[in-house]
LUMLUMKE-601046 format. One line per field, with one value per residue: z, x, y of N, C-alpha, C in turn; residue number from 1; residue in one letter. Coordinates in steps of 0.1 Angstrom, whole numbers, m for minus. Layout:
LUMLUMKE-601046
n_Z: Z|...
n_X: X|...
n_Y: Y|...
ca_Z: Z|...
ca_X: X|...
ca_Y: Y|...
c_Z: Z|...
c_X: X|...
c_Y: Y|...
resi: NUM|...
resn: a|...
end
This chain:
LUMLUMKE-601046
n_Z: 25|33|21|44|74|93|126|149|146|136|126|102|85|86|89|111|114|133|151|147|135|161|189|203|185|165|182|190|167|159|182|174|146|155|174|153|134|148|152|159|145|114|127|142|116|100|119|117|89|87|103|84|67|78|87|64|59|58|90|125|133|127|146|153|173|192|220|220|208|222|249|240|229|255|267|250|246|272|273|256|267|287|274|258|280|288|264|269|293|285|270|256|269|244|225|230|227|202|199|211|201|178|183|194|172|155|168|166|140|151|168|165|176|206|205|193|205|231|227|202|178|151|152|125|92|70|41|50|73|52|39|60|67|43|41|55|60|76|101|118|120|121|142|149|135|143|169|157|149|171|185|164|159|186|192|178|180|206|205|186|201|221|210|209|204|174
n_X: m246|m236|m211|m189|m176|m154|m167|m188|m225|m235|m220|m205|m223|m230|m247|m268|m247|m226|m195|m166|m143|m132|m112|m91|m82|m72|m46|m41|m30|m9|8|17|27|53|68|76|91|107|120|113|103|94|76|56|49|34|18|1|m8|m17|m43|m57|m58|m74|m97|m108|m116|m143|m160|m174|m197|m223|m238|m264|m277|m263|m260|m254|m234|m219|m216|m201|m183|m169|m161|m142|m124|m115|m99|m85|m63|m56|m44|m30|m4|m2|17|34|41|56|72|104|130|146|132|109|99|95|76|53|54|43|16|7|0|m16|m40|m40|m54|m82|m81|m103|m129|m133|m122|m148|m167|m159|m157|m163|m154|m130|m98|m88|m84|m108|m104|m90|m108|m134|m120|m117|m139|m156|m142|m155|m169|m195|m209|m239|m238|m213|m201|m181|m160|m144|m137|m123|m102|m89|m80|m64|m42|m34|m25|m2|7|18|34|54|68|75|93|128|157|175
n_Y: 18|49|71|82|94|71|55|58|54|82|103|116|109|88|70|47|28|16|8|m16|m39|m59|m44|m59|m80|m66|m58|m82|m91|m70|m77|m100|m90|m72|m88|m105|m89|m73|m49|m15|9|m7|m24|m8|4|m15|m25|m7|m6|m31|m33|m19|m40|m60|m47|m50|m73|m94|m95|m97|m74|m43|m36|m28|m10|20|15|m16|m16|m3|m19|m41|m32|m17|m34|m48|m26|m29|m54|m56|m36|m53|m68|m60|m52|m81|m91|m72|m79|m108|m106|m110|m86|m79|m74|m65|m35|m36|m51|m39|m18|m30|m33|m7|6|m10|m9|22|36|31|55|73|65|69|94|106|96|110|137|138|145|133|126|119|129|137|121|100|90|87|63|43|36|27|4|m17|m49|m56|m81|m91|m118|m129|m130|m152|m155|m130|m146|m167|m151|m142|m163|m174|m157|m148|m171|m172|m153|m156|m175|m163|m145|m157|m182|m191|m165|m160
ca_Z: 34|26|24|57|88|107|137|158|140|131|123|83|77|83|100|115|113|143|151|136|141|177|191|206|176|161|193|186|153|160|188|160|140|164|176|138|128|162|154|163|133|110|132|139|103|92|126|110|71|93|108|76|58|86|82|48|57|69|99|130|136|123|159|154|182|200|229|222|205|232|257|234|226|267|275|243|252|284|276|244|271|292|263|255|294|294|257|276|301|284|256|261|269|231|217|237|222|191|199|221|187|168|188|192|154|146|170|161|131|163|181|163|182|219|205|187|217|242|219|190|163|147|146|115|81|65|33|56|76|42|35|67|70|30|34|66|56|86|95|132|123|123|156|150|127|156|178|150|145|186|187|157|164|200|197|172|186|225|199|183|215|232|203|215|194|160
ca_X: m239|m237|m198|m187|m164|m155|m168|m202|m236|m244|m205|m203|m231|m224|m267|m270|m236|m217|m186|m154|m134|m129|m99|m85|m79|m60|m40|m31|m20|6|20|26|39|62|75|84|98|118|122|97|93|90|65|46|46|31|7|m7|m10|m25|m52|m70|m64|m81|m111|m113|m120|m155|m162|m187|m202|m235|m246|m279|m274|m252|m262|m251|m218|m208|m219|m193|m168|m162|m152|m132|m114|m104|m93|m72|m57|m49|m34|m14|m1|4|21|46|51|58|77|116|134|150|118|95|97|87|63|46|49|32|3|3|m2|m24|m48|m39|m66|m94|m82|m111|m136|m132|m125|m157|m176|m162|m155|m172|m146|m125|m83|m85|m89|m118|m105|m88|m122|m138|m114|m117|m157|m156|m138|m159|m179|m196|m226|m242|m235|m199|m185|m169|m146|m134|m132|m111|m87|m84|m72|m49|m35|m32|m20|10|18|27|51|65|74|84|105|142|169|182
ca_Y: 27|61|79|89|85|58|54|59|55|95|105|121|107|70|70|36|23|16|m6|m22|m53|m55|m40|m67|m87|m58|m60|m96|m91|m59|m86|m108|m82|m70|m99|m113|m77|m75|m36|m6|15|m12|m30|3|3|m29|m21|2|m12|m46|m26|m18|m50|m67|m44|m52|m88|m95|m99|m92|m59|m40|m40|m23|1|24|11|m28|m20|m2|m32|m46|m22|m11|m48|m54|m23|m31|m66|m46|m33|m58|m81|m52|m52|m92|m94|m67|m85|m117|m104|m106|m77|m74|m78|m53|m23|m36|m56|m24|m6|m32|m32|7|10|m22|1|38|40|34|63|78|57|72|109|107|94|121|151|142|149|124|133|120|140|130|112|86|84|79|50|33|33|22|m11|m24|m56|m61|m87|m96|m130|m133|m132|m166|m147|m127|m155|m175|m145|m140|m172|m179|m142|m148|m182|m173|m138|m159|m185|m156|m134|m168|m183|m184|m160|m169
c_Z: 25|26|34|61|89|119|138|146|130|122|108|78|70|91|101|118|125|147|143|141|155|180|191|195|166|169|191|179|150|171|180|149|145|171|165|132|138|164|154|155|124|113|138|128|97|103|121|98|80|98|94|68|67|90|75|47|62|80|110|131|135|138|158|163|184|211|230|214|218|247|256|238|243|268|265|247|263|284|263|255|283|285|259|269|293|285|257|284|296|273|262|256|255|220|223|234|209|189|208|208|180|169|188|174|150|155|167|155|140|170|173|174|194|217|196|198|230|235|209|177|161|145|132|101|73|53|41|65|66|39|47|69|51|32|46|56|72|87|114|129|119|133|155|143|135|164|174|146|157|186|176|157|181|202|187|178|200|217|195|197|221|228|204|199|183|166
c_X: m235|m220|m195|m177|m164|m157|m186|m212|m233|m233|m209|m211|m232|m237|m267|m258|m227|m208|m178|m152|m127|m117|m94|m74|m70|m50|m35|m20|m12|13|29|37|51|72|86|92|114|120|111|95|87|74|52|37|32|15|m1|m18|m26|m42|m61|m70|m75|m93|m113|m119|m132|m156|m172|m187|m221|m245|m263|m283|m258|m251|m255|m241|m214|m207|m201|m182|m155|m150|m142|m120|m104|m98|m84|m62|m49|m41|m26|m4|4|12|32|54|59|68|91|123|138|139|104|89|89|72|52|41|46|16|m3|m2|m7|m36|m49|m51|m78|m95|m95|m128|m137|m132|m140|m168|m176|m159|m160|m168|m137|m108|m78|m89|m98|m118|m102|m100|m136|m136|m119|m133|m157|m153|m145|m170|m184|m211|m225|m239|m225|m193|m177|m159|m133|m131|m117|m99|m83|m77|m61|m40|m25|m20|m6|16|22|38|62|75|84|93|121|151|174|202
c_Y: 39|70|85|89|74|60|52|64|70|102|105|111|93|65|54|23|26|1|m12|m35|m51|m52|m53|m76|m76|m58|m66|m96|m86|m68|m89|m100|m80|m74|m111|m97|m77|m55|m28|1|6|m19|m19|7|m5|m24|m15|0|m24|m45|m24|m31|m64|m63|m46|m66|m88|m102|m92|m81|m55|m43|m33|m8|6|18|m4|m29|m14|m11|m40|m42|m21|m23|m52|m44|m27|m45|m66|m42|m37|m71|m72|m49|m68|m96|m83|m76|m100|m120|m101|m95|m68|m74|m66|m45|m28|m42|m49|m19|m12|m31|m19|7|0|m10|13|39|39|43|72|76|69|91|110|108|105|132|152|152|138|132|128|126|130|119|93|81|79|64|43|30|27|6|m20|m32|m64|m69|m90|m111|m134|m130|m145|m159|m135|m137|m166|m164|m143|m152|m176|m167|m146|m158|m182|m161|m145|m170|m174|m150|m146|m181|m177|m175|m166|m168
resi: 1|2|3|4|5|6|7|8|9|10|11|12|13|14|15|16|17|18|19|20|21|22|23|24|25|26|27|28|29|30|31|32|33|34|35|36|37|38|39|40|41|42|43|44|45|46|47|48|49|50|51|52|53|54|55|56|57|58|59|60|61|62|63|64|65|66|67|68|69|70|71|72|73|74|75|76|77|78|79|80|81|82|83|84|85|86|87|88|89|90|91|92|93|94|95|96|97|98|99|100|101|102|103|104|105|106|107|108|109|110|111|112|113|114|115|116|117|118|119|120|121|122|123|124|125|126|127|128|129|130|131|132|133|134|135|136|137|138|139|140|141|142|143|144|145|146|147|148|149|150|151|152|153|154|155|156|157|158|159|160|161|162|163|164|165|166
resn: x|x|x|x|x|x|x|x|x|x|x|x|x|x|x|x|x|x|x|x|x|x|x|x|x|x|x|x|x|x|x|x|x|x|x|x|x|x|x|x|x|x|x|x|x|x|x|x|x|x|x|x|x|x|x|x|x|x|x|x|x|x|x|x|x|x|x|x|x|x|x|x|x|x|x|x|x|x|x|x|x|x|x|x|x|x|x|x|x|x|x|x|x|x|x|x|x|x|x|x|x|x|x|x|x|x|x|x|x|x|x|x|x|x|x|x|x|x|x|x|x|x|x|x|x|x|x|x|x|x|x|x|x|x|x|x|x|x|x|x|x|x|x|x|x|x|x|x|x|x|x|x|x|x|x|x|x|x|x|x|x|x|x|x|x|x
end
């Protein structure tokens, strides 16, 4: 791979490379944040940090096309966005906010993704799109590796949220 952006195949010169760690599973893991912080900048914070060290880990991608990440991509979105909709609602009242703003910020670094695809510029400044397309170790044959962080994510961010008060 050649120094580029993050995001879509052609982007600074990143030619064949499309796709990250599925939303969702960022999603999870700013629950969990969120829910163990209890507060919203902090857990904004960490959202954020969480997001690149969880691209750094390998996991699935290298879809081959544009065409069969975004197969991908549409549906993980929209089920990013309805696990950030059910880990609202399930998340008690004193706990909400943060756990809202862990998830906003375990996602943030993807808002590149969608402005790329309809505008076709990245809001982020190129060294940080350097960095985040640098640390992707991605392979078509690791989707178990999403599926085992959707679930141990998933299945600790609904104990955290629904663990009573100290």
């Amino acid at each position: 791979m050649r120094p580029g952006g993050a995001g879509y195949g052609d982007y600074a010169g990143d030619e064949g490379r499309v796709g990250r760690v599925l939303l969702t599973n960022h999603v999870l893991s700013g629950a969990l944040i969120g829910a163990l912080s209890r507060r919203p900048v902090p857990a904004f914070g960490a959202g954020v940090a969480s997001h690149f060290v969880l691209d750094a880990i390998p996991h699935w991608g290298d879809w081959g096309s544009r065409s069969r990440f975004l197969r991908v991509a549409v549906r993980d979105g929209l089920v990013s966005l309805a696990t950030m909709g059910a880990f609202a609602a399930v998340s008690p009242p004193d706990r909400r906010l943060a756990v809202l703003a862990g998830m906003a910020g375990a996602a943030l670094p993807d808002l590149d993704k969608p402005t790329l695809l309809w505008f076709g510029w990245s809001p982020w400044p190129g060294p940080v799109n350097r960095f985040h397309s640098g640390i992707q170790r991605e392979s078509r044959r690791r989707a178990y590796v999403e599926l085992l962080a959707a679930c141990a994510f998933g299945g600790a961010a609904l104990m955290a949220v629904r663990r009573p008060r100290r």
